[in-house]
C-alpha positions in Angstrom: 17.5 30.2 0.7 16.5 29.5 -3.1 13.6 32.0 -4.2 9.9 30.7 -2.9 11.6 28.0 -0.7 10.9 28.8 2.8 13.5 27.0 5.7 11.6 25.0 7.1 9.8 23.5 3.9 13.9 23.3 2.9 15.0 21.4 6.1 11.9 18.9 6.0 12.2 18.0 2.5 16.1 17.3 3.2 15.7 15.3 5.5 12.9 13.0 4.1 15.8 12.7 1.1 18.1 11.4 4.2 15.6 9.2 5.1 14.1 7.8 1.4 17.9 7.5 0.3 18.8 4.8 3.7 15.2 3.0 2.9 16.1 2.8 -0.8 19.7 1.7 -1.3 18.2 -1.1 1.4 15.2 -2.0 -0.1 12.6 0.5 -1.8 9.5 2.4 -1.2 11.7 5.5 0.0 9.9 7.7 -2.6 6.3 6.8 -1.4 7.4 9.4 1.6 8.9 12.2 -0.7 6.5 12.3 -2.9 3.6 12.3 -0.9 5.4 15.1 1.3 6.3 17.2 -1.9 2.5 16.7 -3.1 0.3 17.2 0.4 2.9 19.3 2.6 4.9 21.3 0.0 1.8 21.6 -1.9 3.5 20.8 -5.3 0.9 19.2 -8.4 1.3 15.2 -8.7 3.1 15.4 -11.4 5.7 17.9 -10.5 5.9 16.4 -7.1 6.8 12.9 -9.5 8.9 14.6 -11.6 11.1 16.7 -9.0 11.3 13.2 -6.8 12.9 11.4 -9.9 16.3 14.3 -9.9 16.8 13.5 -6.5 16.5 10.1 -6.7 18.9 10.1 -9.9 21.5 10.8 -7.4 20.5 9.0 -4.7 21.0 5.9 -7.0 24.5 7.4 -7.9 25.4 7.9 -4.5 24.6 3.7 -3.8 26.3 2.4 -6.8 29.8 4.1 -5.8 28.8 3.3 -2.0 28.5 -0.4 -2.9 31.2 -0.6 -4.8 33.6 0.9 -2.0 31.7 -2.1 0.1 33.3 -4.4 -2.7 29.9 -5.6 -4.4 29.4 -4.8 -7.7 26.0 -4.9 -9.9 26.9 -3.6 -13.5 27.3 -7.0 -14.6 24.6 -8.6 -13.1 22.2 -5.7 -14.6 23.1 -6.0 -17.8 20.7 -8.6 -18.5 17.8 -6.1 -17.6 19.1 -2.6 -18.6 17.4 -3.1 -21.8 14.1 -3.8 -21.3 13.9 -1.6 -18.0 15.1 1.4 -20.5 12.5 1.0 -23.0 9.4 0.6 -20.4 10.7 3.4 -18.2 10.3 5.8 -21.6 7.1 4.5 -22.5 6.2 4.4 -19.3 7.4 8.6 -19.0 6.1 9.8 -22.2 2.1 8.1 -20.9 2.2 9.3 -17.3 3.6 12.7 -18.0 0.1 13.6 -20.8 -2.6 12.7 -18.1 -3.9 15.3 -15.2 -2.8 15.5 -12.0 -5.9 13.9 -10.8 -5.4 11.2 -12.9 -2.2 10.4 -11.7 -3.2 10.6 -8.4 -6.0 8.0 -9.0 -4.0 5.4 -11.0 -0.8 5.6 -8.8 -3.3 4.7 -5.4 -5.2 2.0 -7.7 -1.3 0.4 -8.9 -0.2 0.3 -5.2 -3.1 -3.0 -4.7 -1.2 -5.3 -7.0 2.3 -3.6 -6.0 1.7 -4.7 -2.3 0.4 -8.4 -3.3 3.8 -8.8 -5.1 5.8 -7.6 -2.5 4.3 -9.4 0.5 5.9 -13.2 -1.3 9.0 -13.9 0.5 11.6 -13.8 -2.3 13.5 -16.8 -2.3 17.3 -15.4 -2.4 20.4 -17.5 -3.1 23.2 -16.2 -4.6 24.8 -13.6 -7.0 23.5 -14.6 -10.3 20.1 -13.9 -12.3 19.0 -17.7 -13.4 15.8 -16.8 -14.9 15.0 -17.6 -18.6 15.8 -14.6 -20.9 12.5 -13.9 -22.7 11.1 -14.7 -18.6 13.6 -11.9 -17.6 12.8 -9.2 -20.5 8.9 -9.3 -20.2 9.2 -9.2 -16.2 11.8 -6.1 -16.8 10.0 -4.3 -19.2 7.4 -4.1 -16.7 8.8 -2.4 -13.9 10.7 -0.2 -16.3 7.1 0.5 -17.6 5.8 1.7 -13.9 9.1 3.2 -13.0 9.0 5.7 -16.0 5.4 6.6 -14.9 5.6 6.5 -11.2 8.8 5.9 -9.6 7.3 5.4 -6.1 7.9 1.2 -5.0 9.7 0.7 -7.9 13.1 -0.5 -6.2 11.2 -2.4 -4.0 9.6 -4.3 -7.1 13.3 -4.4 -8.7 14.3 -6.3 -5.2 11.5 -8.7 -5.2 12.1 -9.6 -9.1 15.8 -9.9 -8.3 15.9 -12.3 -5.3 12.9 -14.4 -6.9 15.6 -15.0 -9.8 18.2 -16.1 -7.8 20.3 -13.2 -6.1 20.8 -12.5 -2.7 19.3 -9.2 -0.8 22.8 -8.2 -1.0 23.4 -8.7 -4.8 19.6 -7.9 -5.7 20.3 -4.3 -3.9 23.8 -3.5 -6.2 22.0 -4.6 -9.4 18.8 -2.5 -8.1 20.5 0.2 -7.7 22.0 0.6 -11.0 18.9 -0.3 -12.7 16.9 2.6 -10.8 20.0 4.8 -11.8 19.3 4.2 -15.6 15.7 3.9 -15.0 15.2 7.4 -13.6 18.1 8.6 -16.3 15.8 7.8 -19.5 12.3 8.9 -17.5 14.0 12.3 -15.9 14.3 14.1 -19.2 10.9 13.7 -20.3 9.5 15.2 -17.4 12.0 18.1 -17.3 11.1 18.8 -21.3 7.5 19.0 -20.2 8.5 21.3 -17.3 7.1 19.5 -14.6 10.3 19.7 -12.3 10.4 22.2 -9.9 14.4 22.6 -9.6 14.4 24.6 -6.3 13.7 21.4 -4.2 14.7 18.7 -6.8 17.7 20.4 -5.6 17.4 20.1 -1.6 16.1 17.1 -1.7 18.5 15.6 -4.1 21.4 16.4 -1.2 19.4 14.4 1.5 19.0 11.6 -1.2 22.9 11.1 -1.7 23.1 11.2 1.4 20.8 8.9 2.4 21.8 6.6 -0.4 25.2 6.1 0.9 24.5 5.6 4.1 21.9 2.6 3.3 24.3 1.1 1.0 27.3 1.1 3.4 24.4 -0.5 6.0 23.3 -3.3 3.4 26.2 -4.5 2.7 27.8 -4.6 6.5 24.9 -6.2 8.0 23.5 -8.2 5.4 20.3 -9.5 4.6 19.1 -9.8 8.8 19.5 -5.9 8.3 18.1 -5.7 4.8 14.8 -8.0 5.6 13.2 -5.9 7.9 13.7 -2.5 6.5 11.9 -4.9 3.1 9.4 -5.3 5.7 9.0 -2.0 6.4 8.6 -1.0 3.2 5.9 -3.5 2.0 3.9 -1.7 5.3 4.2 1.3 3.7 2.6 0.3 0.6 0.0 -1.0 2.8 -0.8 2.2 4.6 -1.1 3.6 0.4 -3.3 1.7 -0.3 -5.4 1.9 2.6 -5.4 5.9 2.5 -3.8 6.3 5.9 -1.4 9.2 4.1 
């Protein structure tokens, strides 16, 4: 095993990476259980436990893009519109979250999961494969998330859903795009926090194996059954926000 890991810490991490990586390509929320399992059962800091989540979910992301592209959908060219202003907020975003104390972090990310639920509870009203919001409308909404998926990764995908299918995409399309913004997202964020040492490579590692995983599997499910598969686990995910913010984990 790698130094300091023990097995079963090893296994359990893995496979909550299996099961974040399904719940993500679907929908989002999948690191709300990583990182609270890397922070309270692992025992990592905050903001290592934030920091080692966003390597595994770099490839997780990876892992969904090829997936849905084997499925035959597509979201480079639909995200192009939002790459932009997702990759400036998520490097503000970085840089501010990875200067405070782990306390701090703790507090804010339990405070921003009140407002993160509210916005995921509206039904999105999904259509078809194209973003018809207005431009500026679309770069102040992205910059945004990119702003609270730099500092805390955890819901962000299921934000990037919500905006998605409220500007006109299906659950389908919104996931493709979703996942190649949460791939550049986490791409401009990771460095910052490795720079600042607040990785801990040992289960980035293991847990970055259950992600792909995980990742390709939920993809593969998306886009075979569709948005009567896609809704609920959306569902699920908004409860888990709720449970958060509530302080049941």
């Amino acid at each position: 095993m790698i130094a300091g890991m023990e097995l079963i810490d090893a296994m359990l991490v893995a496979g909550a990476g299996v099961v974040a990586g399904v719940v993500n390509a679907m929908a989002g929320g999948g690191s709300l259980l990583t990182v609270g399992l890397l922070n309270v059962f692992v025992g990592l800091p905050g903001l290592v436990a934030n920091g080692t989540n966003r390597f595994g979910v770099l490839v997780q992301n990876a892992s969904s893009v090829v997936s849905y592209r084997k499925e035959g959908v597509r979201g480079f060219r639909r995200a192009i519109a939002v790459i932009f202003p997702v990759t400036i907020g998520s490097f503000i975003g970085s840089l501010l979250v990875s200067s405070i104390t782990d306390e701090t972090f703790e507090r804010i990310f339990g405070i921003l999961m009140v407002p993160l639920l509210f916005v995921s509870l509206r039904p999105p009203k999904s259509s078809g494969s194209q973003i018809n919001w207005h431009p500026a409308l679309t770069t102040v909404i992205f910059f945004a998330i990119g702003l609270y998926g730099g500092a805390f990764q955890a819901g962000v995908g299921l934000l990037v859903v919500v905006a998605l299918s409220k500007a006109g995409l299906d659950l389908v399309n919104a996931n493709a795009v979703k996942v190649v913004v949460i791939f550049i997202l986490t791409a401009i964020a990771l460095p910052v926090f490795i720079v600042r040492g607040q990785v801990d490579w040992g289960f980035a590692v293991v847990l970055a194996v259950g992600f792909a995983i995980g990742g390709w599997i939920g993809a593969r499910i998306a886009v075979r059954g569709g948005e009567k598969i896609i809704r609920p686990v959306l569902v699920a995910a908004v409860a888990a926000l709720a449970g958060r913010m509530i302080g049941l984990y």
